[in-house]
DSSP file (Angstrom, degrees, kcal/mol; ACC not computed):
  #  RESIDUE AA STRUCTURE BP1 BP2  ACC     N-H-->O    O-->H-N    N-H-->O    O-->H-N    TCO  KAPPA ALPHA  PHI   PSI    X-CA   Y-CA   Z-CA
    1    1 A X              0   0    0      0, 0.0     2,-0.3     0, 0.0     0, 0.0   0.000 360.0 360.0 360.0 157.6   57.1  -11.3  -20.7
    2    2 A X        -     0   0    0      0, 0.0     2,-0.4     0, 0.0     0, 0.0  -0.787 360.0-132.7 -92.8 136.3   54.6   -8.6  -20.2
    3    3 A X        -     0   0    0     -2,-0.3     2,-0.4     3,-0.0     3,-0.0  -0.878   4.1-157.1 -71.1 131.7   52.2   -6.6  -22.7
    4    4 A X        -     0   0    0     -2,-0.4     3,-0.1     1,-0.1     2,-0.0  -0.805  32.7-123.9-110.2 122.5   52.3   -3.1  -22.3
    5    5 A X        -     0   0    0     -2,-0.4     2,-0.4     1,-0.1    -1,-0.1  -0.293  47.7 -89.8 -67.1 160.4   48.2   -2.3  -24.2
    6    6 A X     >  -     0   0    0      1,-0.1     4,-1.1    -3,-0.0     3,-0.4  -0.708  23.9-121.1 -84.2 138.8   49.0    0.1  -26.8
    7    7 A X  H  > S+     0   0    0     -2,-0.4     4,-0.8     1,-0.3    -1,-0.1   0.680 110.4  61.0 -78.7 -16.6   48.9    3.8  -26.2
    8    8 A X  H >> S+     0   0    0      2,-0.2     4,-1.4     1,-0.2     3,-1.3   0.993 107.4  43.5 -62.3 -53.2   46.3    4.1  -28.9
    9    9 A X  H 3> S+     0   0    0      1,-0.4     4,-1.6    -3,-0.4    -2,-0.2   0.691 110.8  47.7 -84.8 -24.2   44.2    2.1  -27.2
   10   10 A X  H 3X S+     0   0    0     -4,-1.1     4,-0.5     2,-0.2    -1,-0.4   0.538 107.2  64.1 -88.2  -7.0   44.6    3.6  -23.4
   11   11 A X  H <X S+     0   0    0     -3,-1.3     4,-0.6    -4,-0.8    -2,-0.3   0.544 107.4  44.5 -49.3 -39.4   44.1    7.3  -25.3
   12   12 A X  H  X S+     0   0    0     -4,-1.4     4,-3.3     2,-0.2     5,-0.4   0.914 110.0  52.0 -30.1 -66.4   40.6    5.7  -26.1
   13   13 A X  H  < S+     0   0    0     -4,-1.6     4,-0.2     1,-0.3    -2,-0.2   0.768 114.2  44.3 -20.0 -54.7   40.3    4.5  -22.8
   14   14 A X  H  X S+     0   0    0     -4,-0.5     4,-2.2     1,-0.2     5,-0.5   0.742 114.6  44.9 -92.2 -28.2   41.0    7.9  -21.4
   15   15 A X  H  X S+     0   0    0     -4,-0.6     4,-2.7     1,-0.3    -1,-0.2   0.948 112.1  49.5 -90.8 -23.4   39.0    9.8  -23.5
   16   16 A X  H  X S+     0   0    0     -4,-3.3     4,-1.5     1,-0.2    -1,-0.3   0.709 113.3  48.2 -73.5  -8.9   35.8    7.6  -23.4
   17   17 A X  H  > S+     0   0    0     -5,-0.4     4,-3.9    -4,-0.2     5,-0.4   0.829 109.9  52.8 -98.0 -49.3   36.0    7.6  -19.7
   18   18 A X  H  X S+     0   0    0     -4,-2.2     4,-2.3     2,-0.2     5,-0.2   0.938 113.7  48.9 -48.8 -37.0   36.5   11.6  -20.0
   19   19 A X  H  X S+     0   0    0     -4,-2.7     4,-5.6    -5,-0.5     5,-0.5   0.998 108.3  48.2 -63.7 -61.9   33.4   11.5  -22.0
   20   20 A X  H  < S+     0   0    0     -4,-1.5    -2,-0.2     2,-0.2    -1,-0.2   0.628 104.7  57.6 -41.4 -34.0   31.7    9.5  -19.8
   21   21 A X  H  X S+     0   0    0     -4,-3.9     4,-2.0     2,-0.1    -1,-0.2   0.847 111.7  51.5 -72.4 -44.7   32.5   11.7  -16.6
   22   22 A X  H  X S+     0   0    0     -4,-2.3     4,-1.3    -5,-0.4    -2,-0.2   0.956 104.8  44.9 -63.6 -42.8   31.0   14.4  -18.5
   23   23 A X  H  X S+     0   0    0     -4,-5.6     4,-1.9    -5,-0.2     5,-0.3   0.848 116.9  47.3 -57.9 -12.4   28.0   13.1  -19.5
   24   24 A X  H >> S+     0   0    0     -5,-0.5     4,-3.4     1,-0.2     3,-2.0   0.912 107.9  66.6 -72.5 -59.7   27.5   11.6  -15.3
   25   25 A X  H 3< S+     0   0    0     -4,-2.0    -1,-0.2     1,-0.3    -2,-0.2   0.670 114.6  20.9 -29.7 -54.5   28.7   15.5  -14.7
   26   26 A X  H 3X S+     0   0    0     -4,-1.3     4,-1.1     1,-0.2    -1,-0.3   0.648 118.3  63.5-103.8  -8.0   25.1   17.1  -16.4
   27   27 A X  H <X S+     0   0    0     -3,-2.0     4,-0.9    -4,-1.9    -2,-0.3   0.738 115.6  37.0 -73.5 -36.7   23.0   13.7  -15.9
   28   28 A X  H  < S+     0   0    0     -4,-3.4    -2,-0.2    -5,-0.3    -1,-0.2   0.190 111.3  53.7 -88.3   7.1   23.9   14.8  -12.1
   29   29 A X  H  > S+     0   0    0     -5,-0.5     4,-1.1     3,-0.1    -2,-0.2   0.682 113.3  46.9-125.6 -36.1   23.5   18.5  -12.6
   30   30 A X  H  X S+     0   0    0     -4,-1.1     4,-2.3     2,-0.2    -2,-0.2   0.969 109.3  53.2 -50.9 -88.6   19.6   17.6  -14.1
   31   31 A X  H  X S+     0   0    0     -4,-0.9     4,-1.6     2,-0.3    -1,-0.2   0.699 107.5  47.0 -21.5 -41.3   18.9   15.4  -11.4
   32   32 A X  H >4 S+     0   0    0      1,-0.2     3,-1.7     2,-0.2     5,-0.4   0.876 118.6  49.3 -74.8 -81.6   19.9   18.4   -8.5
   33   33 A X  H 3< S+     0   0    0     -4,-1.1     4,-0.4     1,-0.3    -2,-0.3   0.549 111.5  46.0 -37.5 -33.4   17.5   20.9  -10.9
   34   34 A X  H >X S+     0   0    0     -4,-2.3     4,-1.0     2,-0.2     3,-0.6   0.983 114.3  46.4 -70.3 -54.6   14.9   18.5  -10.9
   35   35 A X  T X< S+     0   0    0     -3,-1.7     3,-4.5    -4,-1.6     2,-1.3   0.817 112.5  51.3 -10.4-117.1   15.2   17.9   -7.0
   36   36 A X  T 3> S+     0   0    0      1,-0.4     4,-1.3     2,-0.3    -1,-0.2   0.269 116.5  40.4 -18.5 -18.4   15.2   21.5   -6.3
   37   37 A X  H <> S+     0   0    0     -2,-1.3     4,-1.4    -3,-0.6    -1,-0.4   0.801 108.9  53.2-102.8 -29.7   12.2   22.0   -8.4
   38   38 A X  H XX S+     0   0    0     -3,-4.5     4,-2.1    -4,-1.0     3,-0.9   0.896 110.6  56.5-107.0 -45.6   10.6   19.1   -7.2
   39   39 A X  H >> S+     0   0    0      1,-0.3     4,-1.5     2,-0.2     3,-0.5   0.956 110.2  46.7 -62.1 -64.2   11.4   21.0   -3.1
   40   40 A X  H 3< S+     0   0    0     -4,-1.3    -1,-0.3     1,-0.3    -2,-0.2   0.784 105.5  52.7 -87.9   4.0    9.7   23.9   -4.0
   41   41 A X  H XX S+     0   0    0     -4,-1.4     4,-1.6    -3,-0.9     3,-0.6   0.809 109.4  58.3 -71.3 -19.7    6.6   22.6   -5.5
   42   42 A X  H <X S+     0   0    0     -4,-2.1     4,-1.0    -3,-0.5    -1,-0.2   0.800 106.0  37.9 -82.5 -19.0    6.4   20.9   -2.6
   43   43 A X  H 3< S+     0   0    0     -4,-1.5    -1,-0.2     2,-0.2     4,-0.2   0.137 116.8  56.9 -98.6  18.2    6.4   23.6    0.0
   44   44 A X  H <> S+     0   0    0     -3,-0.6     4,-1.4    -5,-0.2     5,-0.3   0.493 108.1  47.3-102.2 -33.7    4.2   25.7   -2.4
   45   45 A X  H  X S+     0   0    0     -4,-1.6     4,-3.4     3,-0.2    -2,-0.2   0.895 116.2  46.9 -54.8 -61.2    2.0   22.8   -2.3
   46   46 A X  H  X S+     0   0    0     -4,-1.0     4,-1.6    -5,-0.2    -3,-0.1   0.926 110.8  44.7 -46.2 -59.1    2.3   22.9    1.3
   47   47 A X  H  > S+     0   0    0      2,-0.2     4,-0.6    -4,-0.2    -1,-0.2   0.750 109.7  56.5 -68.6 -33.8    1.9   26.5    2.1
   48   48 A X  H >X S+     0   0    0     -4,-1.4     4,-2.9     2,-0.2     3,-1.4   0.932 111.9  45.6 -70.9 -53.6   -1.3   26.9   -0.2
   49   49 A X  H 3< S+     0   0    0     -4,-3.4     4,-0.4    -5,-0.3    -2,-0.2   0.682 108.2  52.9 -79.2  -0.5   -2.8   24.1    1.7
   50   50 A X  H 3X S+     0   0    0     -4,-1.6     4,-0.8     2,-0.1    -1,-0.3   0.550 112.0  49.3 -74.4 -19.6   -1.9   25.5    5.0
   51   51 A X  H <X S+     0   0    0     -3,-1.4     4,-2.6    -4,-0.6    -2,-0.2   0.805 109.3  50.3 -52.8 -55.7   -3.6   28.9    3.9
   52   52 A X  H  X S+     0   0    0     -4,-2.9     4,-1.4     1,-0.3     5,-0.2   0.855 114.5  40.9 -89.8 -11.7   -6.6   27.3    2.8
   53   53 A X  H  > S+     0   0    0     -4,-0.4     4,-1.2    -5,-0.4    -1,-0.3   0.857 115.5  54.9 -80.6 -33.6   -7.3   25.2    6.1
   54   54 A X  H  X S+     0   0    0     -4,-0.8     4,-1.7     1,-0.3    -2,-0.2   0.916 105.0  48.3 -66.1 -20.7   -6.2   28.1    8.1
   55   55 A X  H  X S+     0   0    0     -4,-2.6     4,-1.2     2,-0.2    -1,-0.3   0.681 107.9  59.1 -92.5 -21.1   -8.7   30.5    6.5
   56   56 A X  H  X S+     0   0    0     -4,-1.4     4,-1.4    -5,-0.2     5,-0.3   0.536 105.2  50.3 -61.1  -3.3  -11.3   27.6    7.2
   57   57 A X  H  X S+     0   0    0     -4,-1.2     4,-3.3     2,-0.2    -2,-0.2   0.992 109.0  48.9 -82.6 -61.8  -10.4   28.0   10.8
   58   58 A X  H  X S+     0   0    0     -4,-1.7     4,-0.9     2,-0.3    -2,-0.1   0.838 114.2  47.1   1.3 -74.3  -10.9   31.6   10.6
   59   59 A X  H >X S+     0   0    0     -4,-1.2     4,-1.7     2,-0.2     3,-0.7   0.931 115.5  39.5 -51.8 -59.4  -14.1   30.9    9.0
   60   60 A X  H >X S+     0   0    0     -4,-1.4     4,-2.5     1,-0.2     3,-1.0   0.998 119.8  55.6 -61.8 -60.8  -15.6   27.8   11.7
   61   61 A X  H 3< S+     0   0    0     -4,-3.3    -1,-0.2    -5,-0.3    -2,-0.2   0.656 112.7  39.1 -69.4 -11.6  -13.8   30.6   14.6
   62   62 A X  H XX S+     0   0    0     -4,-0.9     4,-1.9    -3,-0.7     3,-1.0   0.785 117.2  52.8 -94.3 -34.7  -16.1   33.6   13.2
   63   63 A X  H <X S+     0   0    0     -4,-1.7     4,-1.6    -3,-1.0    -2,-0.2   0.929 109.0  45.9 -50.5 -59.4  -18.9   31.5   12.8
   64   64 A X  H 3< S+     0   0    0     -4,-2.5    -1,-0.3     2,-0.2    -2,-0.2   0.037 106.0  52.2 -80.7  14.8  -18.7   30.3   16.0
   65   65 A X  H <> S+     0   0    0     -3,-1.0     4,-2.0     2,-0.1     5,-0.4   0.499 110.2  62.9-110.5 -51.4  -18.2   33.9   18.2
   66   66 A X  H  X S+     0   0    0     -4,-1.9     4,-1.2     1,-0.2    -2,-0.2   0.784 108.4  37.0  -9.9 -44.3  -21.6   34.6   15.7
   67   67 A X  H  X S+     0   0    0     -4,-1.6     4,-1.8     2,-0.2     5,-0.3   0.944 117.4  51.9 -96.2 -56.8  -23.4   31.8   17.6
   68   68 A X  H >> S+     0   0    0     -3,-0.3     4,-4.1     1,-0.2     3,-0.7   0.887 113.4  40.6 -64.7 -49.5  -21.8   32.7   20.8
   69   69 A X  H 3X S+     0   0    0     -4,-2.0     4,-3.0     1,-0.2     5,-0.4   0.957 115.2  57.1 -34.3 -66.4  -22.8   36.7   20.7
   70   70 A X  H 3< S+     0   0    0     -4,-1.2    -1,-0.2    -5,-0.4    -2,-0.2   0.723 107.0  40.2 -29.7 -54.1  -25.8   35.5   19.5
   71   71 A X  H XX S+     0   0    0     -4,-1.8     4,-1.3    -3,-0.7     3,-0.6   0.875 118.4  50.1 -63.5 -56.2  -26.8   32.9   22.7
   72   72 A X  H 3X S+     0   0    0     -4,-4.1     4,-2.2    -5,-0.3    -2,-0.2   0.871 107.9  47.7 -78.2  -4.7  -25.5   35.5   25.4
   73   73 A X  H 3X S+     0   0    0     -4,-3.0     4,-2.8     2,-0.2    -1,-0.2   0.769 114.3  49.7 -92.1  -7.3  -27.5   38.6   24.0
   74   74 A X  H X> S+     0   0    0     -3,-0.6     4,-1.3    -5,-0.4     3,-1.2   0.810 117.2  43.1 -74.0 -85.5  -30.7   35.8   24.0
   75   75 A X  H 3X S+     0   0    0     -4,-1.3     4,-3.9     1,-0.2     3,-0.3   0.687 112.3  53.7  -7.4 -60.6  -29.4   35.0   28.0
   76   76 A X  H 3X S+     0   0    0     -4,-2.2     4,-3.3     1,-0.3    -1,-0.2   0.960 110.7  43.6 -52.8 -64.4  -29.0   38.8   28.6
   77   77 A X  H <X S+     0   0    0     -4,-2.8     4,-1.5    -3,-1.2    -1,-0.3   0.575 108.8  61.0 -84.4   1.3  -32.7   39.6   27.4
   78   78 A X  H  X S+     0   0    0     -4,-1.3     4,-1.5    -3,-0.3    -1,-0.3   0.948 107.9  39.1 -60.3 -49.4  -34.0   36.7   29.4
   79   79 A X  H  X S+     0   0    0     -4,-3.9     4,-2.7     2,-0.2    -2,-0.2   0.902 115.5  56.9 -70.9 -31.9  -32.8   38.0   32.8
   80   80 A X  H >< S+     0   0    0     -4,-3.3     3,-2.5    -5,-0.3     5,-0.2   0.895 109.3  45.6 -47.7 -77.8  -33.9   41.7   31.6
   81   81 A X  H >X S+     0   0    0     -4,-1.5     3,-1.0     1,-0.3     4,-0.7   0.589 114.5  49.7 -56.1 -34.7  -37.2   40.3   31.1
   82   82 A X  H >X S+     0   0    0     -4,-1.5     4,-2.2     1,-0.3     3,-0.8   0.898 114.6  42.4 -43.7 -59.9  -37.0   38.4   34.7
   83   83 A X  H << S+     0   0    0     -4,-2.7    -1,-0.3    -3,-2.5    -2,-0.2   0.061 109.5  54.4-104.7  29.1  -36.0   41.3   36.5
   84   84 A X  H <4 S+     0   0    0     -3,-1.0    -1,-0.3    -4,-0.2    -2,-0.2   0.399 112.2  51.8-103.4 -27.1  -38.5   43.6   34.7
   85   85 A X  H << S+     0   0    0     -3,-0.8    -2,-0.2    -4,-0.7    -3,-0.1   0.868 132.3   5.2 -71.2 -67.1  -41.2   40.8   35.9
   86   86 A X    ><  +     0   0    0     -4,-2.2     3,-1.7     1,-0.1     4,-0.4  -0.244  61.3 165.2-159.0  85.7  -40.2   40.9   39.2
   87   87 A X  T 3> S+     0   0    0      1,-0.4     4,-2.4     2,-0.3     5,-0.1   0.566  82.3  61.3 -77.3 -41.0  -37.7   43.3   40.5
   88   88 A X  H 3> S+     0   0    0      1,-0.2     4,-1.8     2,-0.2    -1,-0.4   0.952 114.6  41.3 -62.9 -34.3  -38.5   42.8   44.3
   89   89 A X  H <> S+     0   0    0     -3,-1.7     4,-0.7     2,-0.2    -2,-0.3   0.778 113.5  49.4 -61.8 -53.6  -37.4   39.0   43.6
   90   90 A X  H >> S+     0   0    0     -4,-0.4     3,-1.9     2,-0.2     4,-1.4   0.991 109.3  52.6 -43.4 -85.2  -34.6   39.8   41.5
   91   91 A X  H 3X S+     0   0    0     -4,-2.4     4,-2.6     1,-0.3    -2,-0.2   0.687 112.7  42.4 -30.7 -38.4  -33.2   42.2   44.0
   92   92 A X  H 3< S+     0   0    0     -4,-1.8    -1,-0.3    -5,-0.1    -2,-0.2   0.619 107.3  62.6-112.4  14.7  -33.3   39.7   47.0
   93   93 A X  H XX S+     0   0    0     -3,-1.9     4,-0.7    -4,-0.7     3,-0.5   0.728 103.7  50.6 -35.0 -55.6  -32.0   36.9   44.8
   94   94 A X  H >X S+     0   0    0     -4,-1.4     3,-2.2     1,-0.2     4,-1.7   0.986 110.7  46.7 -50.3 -63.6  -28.7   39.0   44.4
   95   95 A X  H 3< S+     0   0    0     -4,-2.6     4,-0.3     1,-0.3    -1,-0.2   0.181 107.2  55.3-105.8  38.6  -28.1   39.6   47.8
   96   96 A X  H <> S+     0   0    0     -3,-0.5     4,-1.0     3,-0.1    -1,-0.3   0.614 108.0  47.1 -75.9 -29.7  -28.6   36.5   48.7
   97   97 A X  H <X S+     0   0    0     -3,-2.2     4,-2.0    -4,-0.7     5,-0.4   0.814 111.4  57.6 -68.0 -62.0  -26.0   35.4   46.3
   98   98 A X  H  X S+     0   0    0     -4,-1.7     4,-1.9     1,-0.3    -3,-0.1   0.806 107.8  43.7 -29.8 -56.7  -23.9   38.2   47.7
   99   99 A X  H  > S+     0   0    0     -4,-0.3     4,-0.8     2,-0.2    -1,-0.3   0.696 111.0  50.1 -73.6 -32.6  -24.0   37.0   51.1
  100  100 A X  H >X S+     0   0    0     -4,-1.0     4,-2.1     2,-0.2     3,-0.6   0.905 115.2  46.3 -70.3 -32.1  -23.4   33.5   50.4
  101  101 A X  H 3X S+     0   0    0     -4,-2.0     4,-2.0     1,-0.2     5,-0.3   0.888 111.6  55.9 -78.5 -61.1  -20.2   34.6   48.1
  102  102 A X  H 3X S+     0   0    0     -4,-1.9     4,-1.0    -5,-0.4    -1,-0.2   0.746 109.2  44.2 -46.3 -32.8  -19.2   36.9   51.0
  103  103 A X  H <X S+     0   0    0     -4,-0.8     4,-2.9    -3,-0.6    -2,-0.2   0.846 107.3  58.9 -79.5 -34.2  -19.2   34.0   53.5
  104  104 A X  H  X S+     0   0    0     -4,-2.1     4,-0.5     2,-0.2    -2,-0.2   0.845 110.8  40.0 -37.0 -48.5  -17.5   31.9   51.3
  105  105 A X  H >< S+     0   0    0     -4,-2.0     3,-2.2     1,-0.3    -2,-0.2   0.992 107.1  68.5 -78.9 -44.5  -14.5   34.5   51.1
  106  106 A X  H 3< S+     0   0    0     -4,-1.0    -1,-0.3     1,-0.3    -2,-0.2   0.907  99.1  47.7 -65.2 -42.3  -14.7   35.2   54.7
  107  107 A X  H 3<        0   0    0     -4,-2.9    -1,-0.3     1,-0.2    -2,-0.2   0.545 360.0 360.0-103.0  36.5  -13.6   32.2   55.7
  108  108 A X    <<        0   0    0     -3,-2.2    -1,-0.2    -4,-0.5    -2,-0.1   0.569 360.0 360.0   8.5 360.0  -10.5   30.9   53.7
């Protein structure tokens, strides 16, 4: 013959197991909040330290049209000074340059 467990004792069963699905229920509902907190520190993390490299980029790329300005206006007052020096020189320098540039094109 069979034992049938006693209904006290499956009415324990059921309610410790009910208990137990609730507790998984907010041990799982902690765990997402934690996640979810844990997601955006990490693209706050992210985003500040994509800020602070871009605004060194910013910085090296300003630096560096500084430097550039800098070089061509030294270049620029070289060749003033050149063709202040000697203008007849200068002058048939160009259109020598002209004409070579001109033959160039002419002949595809």
């Amino acid at each position: 013959m069979v034992a049938f467990p006693d209904t006290k004792d499956v009415k324990a069963d059921a309610s410790d197991l009910a208990g137990d699905i609730a507790q998984l229920r907010k041990d799982l509902e902690k765990l997402s909040g934690s996640v979810m907190g844990l997601g955006r520190d990490g693209i706050r993390a992210a985003q500040k330290g994509g800020a602070e490299q871009l605004g060194a980029w910013r910085d090296d790329v300003g630096d560096l049209a500084t430097s550039v300005k800098k070089q061509g206006q030294h270049q620029l007052d070289a060749v003033e000074g050149q063709v202040r020096e000697r203008p007849l020189l200068t002058l048939l320098a160009a259109f020598g340059v002209g004409l070579l540039v001109s033959r160039l094109v002419d002949r595809r």
